[in-house]
N, C-alpha and C positions, 0 to 999 in steps of 0.2 A: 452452453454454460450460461452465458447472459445476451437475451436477445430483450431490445427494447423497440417497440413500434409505436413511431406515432406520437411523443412523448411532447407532448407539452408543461410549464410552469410560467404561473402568471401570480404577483404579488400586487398586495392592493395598496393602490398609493393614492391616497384618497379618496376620489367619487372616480377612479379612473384605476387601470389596473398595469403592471409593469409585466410586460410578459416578457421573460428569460430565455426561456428555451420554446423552439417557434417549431414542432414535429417534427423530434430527433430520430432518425432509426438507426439502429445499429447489431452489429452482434459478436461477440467475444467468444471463441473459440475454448475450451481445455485447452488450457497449458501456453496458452498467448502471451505474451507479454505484449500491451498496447500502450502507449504514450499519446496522451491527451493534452494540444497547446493551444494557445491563442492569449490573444491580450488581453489586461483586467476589463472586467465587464462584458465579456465574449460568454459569459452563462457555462466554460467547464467547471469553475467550482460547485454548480448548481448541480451541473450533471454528475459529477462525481458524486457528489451526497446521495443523491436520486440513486444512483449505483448501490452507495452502502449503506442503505434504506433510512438516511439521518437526517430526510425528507423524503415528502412524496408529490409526486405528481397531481398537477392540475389536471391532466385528460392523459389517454395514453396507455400502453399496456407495459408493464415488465415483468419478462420472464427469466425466474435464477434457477437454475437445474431443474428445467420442466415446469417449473412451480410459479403462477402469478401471484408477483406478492408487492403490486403497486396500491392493492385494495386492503392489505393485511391491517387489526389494528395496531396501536404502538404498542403492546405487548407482544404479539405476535412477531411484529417486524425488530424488538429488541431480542429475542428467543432467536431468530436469525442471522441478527446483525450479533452476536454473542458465540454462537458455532461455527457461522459457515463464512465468517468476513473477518481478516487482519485490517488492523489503520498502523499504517506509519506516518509519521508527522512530521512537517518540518521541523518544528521544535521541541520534538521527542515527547514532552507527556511525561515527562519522568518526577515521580515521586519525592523529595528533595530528602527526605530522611529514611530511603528504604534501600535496602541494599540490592545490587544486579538478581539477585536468586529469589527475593521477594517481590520484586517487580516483574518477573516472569510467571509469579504464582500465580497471582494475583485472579487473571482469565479463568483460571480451574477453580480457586476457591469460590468464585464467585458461583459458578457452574453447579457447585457441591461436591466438588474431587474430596477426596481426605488431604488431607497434609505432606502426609509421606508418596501418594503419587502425585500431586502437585507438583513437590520439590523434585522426585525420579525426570517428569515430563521437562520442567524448568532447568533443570540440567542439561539435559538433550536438547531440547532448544537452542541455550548458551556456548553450547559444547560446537551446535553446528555454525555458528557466528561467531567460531574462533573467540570465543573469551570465558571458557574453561578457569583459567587463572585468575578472573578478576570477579567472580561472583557474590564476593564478601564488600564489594566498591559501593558506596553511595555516588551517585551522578558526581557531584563533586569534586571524586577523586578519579574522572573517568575524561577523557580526551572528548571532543565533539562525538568525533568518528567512533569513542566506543560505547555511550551513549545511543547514537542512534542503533547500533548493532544490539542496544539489549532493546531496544523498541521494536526490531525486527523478529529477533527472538521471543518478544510477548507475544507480536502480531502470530506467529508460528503456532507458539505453544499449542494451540487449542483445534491442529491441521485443519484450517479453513480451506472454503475452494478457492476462495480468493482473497489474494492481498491489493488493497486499496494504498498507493505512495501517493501523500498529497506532498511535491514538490522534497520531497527525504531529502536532496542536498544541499535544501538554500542555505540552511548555516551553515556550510560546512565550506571548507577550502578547496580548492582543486582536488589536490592530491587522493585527500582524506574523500572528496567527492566521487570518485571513480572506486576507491575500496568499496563503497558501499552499494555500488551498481555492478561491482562484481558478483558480491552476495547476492542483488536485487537477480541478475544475471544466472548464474548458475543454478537458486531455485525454481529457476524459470527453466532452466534445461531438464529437471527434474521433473519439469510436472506440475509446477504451481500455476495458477494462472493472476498474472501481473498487469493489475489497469493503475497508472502513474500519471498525474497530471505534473508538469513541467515547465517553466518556460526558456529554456535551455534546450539548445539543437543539437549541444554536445551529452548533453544526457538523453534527450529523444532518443539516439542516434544506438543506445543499446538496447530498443524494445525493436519488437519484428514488424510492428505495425505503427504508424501516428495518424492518431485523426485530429483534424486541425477546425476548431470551433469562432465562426467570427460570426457576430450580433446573434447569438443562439442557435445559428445553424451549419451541419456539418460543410463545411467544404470538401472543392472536390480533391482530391490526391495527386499530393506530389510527385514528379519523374524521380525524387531523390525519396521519398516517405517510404521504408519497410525493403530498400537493399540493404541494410544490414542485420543478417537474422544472426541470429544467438547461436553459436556454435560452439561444441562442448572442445574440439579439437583448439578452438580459439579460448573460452573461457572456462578454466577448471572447476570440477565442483567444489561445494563449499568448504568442504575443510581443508582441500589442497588449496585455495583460493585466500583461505584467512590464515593456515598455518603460519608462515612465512608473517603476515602482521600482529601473531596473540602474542610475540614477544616486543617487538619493535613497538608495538600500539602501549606499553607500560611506558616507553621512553618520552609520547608526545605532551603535550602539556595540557591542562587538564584546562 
């Protein structure tokens, strides 16, 4: 799915050049779910980017289903970063005046879907993020936790190979924080393939793998990094996983 070799980034910081990422290799399985930590300035926000083509490398090759596309131009690499790449945000991205169902369109009209499969696809998305009931909501009248769930349901709508989570629970509260690594979680048992930058060991701690990034280069792995894998018997899929919250989640405070 995504193999990177070699991967260097160097930024020029005056007559002298800041180099980030010091020859990352790495490779991401189908259907993975990987956690990516380290402390500010460790170069994974760099490398995430580099992952969802919203940079590109100084030297280095990457490979996303077969396909090198560290050379692509920005047309090419938005044609890709538009089909086959979800973002989830810490701070959701949400639209202040568009409601849960138009904010789910939004990926397909840009695409050129019609309207009416836009809205059919943005349903089903909604629908699997347990918030069926709230798709008429502007952010506003939406809890943290169901906010970030129509961000996950955008990231969906458009069945990428991969979802990119840059940090999905820092706003969020504990509680509300684990709802949504459930979701992260169970589309993960399905087949999605999930690379999450964090810096939370308790969020790590639901991907099957964590690669841990200090001064731009990977470290070696933990005796504790990737014993806990994703188990469907442990975590139910997504609409047994949200049912139980799409009524409770109308109670939280917005």
């Amino acid at each position: 799915m995504i193999q990177l070799k070699n991967i260097f980034k160097a930024y020029p910081l005056g007559h002298e050049s800041l180099v980030v990422l010091k020859g990352i290799s790495l490779s991401i399985n189908v259907g993975e779910f990987v956690a990516i930590m380290g402390p500010s300035g460790s170069g994974k926000s760099t490398l995430m980017n580099i992952i969802g083509l919203l940079d590109t490398p100084s030297d280095g090759s990457y490979m996303l289903e077969k396909k090198e596309v560290a050379n692509l131009s920005e047309n090419e690499q938005a044609d890709v970063r538009s089909k086959r790449i979800g973002f989830v945000f810490q701070q959701f991205n949400l639209l202040p005046r568009m409601d849960a169902l138009r904010q789910v369109m939004q990926p397909l009209l840009y695409q050129g879907w019609s309207r009416a499969e836009s809205e059919k696809k943005a349903r089903e998305s909604l629908h699997i993020v347990g918030l069926s009931e709230r798709i008429s909501h502007n952010p506003n009248e939406l809890s943290g936790g169901q906010q970030q769930r129509v961000a996950i349901a955008r990231a969906l709508v458009t069945n990428p190979a991969i979802i990119l989570a840059d940090e999905p629970t820092g706003a969020l509260d504990t509680q509300t924080g684990h709802e949504v690594m459930d979701i992260l979680t169970a589309l993960s048992n399905q087949g999605k393939t999930i690379v999450m930058v964090t810096h939370e060991p308790r969020v790590a701690a639901f991907a099957h793998r964590t690669i841990r990034i200090e001064d731009g280069l990977i470290q070696p792995a933990s005796p504790h990094d990737g014993l806990r894998r994703a188990d469907p018997s442990i975590h139910p899929s997504v609409p047994a996983a949200t049912a139980k919250r799409s009524g409770a989640g109308q109670a939280q405070k917005s």
